[in-house]
N, CA, C and O atoms as a Tinker XYZ file with bonds, in Angstrom:
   388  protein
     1  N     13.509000    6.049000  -26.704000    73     2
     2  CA    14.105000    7.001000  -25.800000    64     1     3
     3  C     13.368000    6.953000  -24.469000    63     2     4     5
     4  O     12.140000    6.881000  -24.518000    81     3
     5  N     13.973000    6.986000  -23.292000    73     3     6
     6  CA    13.106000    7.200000  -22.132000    64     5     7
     7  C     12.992000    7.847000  -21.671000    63     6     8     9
     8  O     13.908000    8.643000  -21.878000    81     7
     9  N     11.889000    8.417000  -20.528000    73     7    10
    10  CA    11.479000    9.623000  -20.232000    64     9    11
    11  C     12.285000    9.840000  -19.522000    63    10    12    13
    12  O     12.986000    9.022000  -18.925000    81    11
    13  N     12.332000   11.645000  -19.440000    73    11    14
    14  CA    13.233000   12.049000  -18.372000    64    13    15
    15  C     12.589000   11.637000  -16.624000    63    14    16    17
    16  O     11.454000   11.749000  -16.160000    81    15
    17  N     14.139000   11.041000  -15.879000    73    15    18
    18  CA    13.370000   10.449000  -14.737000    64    17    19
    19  C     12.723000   11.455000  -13.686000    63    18    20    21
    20  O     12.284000   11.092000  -12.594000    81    19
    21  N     12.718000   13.505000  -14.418000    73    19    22
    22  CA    12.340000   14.314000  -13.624000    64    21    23
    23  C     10.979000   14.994000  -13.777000    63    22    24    25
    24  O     10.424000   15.931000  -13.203000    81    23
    25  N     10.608000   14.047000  -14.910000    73    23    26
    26  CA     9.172000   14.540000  -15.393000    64    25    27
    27  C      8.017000   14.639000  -14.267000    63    26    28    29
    28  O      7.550000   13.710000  -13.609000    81    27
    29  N      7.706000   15.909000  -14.221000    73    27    30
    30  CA     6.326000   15.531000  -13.046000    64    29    31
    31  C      5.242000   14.828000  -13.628000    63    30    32    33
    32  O      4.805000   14.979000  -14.769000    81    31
    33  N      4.738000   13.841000  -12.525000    73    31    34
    34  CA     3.719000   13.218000  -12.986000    64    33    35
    35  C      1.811000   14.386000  -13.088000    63    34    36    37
    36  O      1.505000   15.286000  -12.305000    81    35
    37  N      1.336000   14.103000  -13.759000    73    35    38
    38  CA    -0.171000   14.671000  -13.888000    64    37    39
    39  C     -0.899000   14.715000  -12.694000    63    38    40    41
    40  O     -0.833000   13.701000  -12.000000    81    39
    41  N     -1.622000   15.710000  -12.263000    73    39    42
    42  CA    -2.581000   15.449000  -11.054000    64    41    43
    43  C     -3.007000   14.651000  -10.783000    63    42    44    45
    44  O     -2.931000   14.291000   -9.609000    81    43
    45  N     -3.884000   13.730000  -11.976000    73    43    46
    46  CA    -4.478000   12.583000  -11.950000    64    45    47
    47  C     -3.983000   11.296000  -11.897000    63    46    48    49
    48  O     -4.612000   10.301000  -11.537000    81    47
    49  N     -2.100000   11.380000  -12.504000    73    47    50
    50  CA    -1.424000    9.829000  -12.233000    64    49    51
    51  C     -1.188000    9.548000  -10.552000    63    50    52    53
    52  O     -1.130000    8.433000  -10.033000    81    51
    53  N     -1.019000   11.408000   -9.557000    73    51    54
    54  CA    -0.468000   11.229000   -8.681000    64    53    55
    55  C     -1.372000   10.715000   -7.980000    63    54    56    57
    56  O     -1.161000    9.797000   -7.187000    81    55
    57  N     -2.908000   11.443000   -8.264000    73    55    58
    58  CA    -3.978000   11.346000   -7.330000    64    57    59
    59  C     -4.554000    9.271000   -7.161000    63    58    60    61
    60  O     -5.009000    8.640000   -6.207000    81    59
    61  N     -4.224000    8.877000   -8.554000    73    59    62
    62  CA    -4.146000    7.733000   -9.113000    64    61    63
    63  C     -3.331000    6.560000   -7.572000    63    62    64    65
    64  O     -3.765000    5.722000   -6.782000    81    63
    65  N     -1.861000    7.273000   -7.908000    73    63    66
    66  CA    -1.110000    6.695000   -7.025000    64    65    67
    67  C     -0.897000    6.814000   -5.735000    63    66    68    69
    68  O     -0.114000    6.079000   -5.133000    81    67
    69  N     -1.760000    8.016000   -5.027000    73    67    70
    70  CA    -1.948000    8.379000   -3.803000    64    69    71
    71  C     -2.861000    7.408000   -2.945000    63    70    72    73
    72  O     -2.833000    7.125000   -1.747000    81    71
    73  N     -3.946000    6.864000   -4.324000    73    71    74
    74  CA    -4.794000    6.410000   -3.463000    64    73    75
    75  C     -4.902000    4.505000   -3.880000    63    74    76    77
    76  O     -5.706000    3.665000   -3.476000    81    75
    77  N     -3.779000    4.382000   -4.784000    73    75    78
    78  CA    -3.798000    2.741000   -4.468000    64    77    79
    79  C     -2.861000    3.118000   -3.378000    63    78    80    81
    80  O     -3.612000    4.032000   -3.037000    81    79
    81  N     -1.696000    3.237000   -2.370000    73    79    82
    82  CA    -1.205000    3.462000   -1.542000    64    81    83
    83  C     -1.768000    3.524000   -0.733000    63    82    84    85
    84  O     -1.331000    2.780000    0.145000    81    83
    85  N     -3.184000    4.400000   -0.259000    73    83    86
    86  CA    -3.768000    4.259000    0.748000    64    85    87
    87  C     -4.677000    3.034000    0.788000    63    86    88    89
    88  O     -4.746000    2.413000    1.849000    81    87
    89  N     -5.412000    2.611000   -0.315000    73    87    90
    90  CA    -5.992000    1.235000   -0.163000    64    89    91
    91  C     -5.014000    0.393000    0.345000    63    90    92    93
    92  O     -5.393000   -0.506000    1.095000    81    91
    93  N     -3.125000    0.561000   -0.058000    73    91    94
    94  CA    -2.606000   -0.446000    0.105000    64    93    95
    95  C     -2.484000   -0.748000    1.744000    63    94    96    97
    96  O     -2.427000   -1.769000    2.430000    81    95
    97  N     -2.475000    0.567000    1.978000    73    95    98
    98  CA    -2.798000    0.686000    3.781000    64    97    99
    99  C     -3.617000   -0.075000    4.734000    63    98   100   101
   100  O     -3.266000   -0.758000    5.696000    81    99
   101  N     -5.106000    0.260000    4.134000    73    99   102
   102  CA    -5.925000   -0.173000    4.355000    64   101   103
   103  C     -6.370000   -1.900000    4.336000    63   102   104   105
   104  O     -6.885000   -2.572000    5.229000    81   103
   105  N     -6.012000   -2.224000    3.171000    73   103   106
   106  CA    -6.168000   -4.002000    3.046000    64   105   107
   107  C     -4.702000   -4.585000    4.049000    63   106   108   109
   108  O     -4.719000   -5.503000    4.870000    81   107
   109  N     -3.735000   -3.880000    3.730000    73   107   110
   110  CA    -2.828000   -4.457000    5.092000    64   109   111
   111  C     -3.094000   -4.249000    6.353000    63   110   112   113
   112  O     -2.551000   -4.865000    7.269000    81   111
   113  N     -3.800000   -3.521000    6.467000    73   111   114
   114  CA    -4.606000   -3.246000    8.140000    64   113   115
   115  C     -5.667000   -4.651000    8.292000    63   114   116   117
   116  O     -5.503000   -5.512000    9.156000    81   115
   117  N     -6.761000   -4.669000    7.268000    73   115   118
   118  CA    -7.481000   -5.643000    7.552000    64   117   119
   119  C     -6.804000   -6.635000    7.648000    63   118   120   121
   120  O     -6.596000   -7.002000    8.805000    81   119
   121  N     -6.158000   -7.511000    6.463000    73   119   122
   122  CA    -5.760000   -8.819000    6.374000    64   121   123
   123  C     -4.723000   -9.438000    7.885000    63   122   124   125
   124  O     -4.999000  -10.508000    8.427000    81   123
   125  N     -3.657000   -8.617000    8.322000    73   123   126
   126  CA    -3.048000   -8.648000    9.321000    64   125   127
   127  C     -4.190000   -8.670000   10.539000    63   126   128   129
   128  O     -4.406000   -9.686000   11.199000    81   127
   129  N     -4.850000   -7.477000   10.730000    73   127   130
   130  CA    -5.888000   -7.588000   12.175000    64   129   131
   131  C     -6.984000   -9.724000   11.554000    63   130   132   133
   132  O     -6.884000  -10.657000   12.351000    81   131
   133  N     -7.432000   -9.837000   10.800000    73   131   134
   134  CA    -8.221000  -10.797000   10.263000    64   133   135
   135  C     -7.374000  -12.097000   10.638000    63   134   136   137
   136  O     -7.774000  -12.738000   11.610000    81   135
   137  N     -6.202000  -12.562000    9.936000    73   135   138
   138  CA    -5.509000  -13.303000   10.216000    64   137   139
   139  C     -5.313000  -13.687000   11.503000    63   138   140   141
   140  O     -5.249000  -14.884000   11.784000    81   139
   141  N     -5.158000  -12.431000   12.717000    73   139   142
   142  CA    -4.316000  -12.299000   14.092000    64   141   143
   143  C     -5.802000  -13.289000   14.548000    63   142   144   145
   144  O     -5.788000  -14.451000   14.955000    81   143
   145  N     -6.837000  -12.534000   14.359000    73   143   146
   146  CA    -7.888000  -12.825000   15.032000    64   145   147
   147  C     -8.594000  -13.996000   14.740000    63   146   148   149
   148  O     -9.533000  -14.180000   15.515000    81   147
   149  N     -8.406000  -15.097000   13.622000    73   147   150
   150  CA    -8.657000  -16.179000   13.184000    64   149   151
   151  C     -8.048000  -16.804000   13.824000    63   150   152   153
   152  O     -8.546000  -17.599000   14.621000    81   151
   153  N     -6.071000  -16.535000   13.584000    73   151   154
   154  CA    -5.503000  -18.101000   14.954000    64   153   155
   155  C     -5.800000  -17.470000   15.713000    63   154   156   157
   156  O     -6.978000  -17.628000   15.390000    81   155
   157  N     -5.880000  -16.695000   16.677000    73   155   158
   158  CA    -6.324000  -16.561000   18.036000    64   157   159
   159  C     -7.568000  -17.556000   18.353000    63   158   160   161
   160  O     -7.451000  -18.463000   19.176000    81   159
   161  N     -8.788000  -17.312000   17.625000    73   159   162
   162  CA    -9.730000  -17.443000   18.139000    64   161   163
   163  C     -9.760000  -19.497000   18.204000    63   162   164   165
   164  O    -10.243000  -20.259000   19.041000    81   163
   165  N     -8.881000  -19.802000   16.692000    73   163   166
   166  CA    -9.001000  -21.494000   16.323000    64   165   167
   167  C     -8.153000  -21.978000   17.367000    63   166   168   169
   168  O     -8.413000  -23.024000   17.962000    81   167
   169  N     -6.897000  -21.094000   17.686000    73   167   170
   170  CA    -6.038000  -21.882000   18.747000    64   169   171
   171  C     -6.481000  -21.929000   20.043000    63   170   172   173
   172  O     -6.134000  -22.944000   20.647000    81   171
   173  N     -7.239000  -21.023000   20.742000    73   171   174
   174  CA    -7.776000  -20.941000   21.943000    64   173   175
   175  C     -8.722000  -22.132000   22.134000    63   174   176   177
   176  O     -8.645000  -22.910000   23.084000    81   175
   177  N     -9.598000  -22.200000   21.167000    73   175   178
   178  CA   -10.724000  -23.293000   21.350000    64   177   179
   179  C     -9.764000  -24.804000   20.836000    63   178   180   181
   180  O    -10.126000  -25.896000   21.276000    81   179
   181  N     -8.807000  -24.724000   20.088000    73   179   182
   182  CA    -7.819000  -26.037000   20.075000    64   181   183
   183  C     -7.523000  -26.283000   21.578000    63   182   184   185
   184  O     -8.073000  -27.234000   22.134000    81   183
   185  N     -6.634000  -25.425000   22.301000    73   183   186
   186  CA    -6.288000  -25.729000   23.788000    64   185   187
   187  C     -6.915000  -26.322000   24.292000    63   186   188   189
   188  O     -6.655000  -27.444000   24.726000    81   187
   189  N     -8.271000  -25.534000   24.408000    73   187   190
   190  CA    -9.365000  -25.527000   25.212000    64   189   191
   191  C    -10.009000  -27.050000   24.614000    63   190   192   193
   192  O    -10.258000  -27.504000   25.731000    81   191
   193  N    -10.285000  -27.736000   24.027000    73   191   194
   194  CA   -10.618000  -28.700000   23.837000    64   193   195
   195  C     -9.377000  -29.358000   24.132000    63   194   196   197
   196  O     -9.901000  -30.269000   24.773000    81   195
   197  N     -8.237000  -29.612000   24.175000    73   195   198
   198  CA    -6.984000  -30.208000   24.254000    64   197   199
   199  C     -7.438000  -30.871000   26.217000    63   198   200   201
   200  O     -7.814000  -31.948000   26.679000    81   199
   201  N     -7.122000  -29.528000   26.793000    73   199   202
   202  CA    -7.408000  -29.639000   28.422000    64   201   203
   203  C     -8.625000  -30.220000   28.866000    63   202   204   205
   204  O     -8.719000  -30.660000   30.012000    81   203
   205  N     -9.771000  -30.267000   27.877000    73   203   206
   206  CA   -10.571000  -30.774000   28.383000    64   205   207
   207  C    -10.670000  -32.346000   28.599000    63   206   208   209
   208  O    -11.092000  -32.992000   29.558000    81   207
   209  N    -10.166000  -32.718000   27.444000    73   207   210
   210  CA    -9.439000  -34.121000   27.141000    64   209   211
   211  C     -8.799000  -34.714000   28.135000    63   210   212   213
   212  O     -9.061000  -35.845000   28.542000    81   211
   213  N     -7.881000  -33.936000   28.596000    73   211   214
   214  CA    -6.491000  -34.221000   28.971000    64   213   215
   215  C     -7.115000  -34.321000   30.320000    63   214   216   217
   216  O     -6.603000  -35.167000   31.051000    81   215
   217  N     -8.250000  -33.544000   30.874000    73   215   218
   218  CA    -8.795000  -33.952000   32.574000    64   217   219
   219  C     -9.028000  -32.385000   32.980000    63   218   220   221
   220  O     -9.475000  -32.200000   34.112000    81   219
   221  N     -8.800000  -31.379000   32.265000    73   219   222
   222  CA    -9.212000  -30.224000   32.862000    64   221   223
   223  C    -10.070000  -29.365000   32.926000    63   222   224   225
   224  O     -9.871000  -28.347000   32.262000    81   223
   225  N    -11.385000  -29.472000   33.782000    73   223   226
   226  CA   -12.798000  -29.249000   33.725000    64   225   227
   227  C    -12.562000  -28.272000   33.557000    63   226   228   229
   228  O    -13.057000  -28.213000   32.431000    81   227
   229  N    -11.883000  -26.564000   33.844000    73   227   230
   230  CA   -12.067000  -25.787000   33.401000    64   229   231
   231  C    -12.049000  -25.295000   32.084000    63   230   232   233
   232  O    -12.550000  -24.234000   31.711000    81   231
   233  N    -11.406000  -26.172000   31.352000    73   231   234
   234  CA   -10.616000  -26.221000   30.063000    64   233   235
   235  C     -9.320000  -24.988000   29.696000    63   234   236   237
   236  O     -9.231000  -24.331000   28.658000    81   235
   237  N     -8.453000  -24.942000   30.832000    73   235   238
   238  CA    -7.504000  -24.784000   31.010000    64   237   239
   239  C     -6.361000  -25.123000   31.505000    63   238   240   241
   240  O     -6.465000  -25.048000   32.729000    81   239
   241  N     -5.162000  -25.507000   31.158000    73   239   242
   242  CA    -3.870000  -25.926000   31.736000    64   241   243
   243  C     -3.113000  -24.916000   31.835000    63   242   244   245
   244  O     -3.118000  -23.859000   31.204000    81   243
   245  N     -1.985000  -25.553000   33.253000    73   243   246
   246  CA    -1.046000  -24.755000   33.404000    64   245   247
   247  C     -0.166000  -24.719000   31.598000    63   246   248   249
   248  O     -0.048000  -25.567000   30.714000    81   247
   249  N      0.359000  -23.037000   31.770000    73   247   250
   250  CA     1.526000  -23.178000   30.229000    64   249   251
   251  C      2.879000  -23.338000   31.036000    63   250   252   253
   252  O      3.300000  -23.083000   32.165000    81   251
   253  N      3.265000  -23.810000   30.038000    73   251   254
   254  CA     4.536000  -24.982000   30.380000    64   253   255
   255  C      5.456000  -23.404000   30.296000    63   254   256   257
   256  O      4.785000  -22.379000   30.167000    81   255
   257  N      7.410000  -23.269000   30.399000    73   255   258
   258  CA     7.867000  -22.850000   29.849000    64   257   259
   259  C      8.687000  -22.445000   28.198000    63   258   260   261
   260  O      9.225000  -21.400000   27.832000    81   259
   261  N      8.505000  -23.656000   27.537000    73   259   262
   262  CA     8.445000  -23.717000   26.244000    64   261   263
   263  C      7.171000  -23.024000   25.929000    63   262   264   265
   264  O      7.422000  -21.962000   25.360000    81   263
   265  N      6.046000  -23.201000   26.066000    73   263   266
   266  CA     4.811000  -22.373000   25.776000    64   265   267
   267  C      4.985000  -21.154000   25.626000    63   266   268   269
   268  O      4.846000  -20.525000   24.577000    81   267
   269  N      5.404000  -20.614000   27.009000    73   267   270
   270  CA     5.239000  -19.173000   27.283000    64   269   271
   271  C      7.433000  -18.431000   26.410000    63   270   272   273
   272  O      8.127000  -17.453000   26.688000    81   271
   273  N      7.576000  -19.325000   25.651000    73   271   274
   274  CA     9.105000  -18.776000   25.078000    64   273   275
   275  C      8.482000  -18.903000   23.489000    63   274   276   277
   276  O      8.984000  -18.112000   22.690000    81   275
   277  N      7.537000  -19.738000   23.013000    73   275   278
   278  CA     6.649000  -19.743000   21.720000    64   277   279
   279  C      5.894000  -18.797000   21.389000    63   278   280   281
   280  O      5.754000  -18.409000   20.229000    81   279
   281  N      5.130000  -18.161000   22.727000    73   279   282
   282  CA     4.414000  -17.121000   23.100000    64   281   283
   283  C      5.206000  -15.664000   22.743000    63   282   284   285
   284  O      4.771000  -14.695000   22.121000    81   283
   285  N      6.090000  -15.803000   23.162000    73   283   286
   286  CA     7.122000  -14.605000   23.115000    64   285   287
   287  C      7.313000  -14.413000   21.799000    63   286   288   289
   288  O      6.996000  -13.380000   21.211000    81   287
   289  N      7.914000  -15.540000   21.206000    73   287   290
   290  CA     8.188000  -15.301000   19.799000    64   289   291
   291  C      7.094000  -15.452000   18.655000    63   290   292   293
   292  O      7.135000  -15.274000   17.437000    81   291
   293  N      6.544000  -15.674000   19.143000    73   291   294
   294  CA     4.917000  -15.390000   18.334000    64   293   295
   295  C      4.978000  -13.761000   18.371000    63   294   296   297
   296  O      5.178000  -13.090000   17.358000    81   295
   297  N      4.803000  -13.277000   19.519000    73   295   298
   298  CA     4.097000  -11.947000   19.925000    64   297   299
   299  C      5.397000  -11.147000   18.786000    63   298   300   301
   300  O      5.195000  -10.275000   17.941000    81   299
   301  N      6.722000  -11.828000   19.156000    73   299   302
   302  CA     7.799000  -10.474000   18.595000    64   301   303
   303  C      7.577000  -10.284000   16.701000    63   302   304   305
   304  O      7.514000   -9.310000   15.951000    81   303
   305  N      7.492000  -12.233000   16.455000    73   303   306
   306  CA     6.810000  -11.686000   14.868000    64   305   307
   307  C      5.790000  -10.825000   14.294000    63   306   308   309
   308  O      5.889000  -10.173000   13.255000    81   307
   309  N      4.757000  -10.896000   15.118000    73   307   310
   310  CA     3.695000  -10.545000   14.588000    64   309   311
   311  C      3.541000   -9.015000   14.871000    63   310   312   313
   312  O      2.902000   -8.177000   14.235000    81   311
   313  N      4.406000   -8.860000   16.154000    73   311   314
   314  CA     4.617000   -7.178000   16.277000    64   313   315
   315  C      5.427000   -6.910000   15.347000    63   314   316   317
   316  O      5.035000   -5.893000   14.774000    81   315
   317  N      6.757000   -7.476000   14.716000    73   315   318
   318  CA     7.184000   -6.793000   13.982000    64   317   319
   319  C      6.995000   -6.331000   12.158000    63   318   320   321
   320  O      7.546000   -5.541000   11.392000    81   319
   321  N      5.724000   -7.498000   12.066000    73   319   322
   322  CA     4.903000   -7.745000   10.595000    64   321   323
   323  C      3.739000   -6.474000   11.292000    63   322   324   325
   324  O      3.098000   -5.858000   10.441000    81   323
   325  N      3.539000   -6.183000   12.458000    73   323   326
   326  CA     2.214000   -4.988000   12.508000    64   325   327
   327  C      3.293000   -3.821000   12.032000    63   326   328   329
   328  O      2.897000   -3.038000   11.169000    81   327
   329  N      4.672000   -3.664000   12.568000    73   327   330
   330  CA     5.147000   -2.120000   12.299000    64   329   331
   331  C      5.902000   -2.494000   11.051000    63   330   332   333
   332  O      5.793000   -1.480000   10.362000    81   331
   333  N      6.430000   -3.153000   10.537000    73   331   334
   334  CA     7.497000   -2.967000    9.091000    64   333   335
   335  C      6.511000   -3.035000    8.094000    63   334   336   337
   336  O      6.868000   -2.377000    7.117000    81   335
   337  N      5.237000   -3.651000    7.922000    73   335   338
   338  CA     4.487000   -3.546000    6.478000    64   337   339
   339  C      3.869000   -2.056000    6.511000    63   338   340   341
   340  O      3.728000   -1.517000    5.413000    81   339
   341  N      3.506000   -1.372000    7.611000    73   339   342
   342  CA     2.883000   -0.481000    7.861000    64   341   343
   343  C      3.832000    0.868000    6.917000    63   342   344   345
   344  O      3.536000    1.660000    6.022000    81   343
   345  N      5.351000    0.486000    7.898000    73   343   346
   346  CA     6.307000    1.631000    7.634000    64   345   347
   347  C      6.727000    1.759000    6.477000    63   346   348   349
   348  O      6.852000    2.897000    6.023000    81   347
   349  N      7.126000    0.379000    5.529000    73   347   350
   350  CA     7.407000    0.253000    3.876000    64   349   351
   351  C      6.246000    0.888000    3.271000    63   350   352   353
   352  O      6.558000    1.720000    2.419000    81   351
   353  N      5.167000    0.760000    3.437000    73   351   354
   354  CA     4.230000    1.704000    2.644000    64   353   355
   355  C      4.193000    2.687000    3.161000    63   354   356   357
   356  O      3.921000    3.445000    2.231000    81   355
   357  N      4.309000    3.533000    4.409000    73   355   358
   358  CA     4.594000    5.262000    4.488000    64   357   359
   359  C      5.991000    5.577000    3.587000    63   358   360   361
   360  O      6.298000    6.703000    3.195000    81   359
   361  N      6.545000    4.703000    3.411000    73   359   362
   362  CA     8.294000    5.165000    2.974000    64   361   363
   363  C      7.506000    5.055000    0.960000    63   362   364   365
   364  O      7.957000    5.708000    0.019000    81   363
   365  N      6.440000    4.157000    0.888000    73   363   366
   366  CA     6.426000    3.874000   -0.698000    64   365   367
   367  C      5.891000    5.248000   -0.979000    63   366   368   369
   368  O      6.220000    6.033000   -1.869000    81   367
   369  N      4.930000    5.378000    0.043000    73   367   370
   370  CA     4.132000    7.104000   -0.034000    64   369   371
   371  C      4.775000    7.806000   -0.206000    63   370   372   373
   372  O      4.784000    8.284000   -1.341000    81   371
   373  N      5.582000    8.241000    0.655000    73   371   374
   374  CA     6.839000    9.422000    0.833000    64   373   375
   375  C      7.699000    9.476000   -0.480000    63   374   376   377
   376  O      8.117000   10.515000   -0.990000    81   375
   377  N      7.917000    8.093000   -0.993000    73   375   378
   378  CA     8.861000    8.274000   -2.297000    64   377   379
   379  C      7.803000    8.466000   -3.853000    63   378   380   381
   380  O      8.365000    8.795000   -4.897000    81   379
   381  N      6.906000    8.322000   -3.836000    73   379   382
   382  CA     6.131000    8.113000   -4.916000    64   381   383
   383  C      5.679000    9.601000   -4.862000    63   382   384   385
   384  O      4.976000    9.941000   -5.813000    81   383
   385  N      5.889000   10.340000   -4.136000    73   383   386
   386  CA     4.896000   11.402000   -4.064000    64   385   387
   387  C      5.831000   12.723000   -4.188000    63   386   388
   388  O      5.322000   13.844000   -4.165000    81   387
C-alpha cells in the first residue's frame, strides 16, 4: 500500500531535506564560480602566448569580429547556467518544503 501523498514529513526528514538543498546551493555556487575561473584564467594565458608567437610584444591582439560574437555567446550561456541552476533549486526548496 502507499503512503498517503499528504503525510507530513518529521522535523528531522524536513530538516534532513532542507539542508541537502542548501548544500545543493552551495556546491553549485562553487563548481560554476571554479569552472568560470579555470577557462578564464587557461584561455587568457592560451591567447596570450598565441600573440606572442604570432609577433605581438604586448601579448595582445586585436579581437576579430567572430571573436567578439563567440564572446557574446559564451557570456549568454554561462549567464544563463549562473541563473537557471540557481532558480531550479529555489523552486526544489519551495516544493519540498
Amino acid at each position: 500500500m502507499r503512503p498517503c501523498p499528504h503525510r507530513h514529513l518529521s522535523p528531522l526528514e524536513g530538516c534532513i531535506i532542507d539542508t541537502l538543498i542548501l548544500l545543493a546551493f552551495g556546491l553549485s555556487f562553487v563548481v560554476i564560480l571554479g569552472v568560470a575561473v579555470y577557462r578564464m584564467i587557461s584561455r587568457r594565458n592560451q591567447a596570450r602566448d598565441e600573440a606572442r608567437e604570432a609577433g605581438f610584444p604586448s601579448g595582445e591582439r586585436p579581437r576579430t569580429d567572430e571573436q567578439k560574437s563567440q564572446d557574446k555567446r559564451t557570456a549568454t550561456v554561462w549567464g544563463c547556467a549562473v541563473l537557471l541552476i540557481p532558480c531550479v533549486l529555489v523552486l526544489a526548496y519551495y516544493l519540498t518544503r
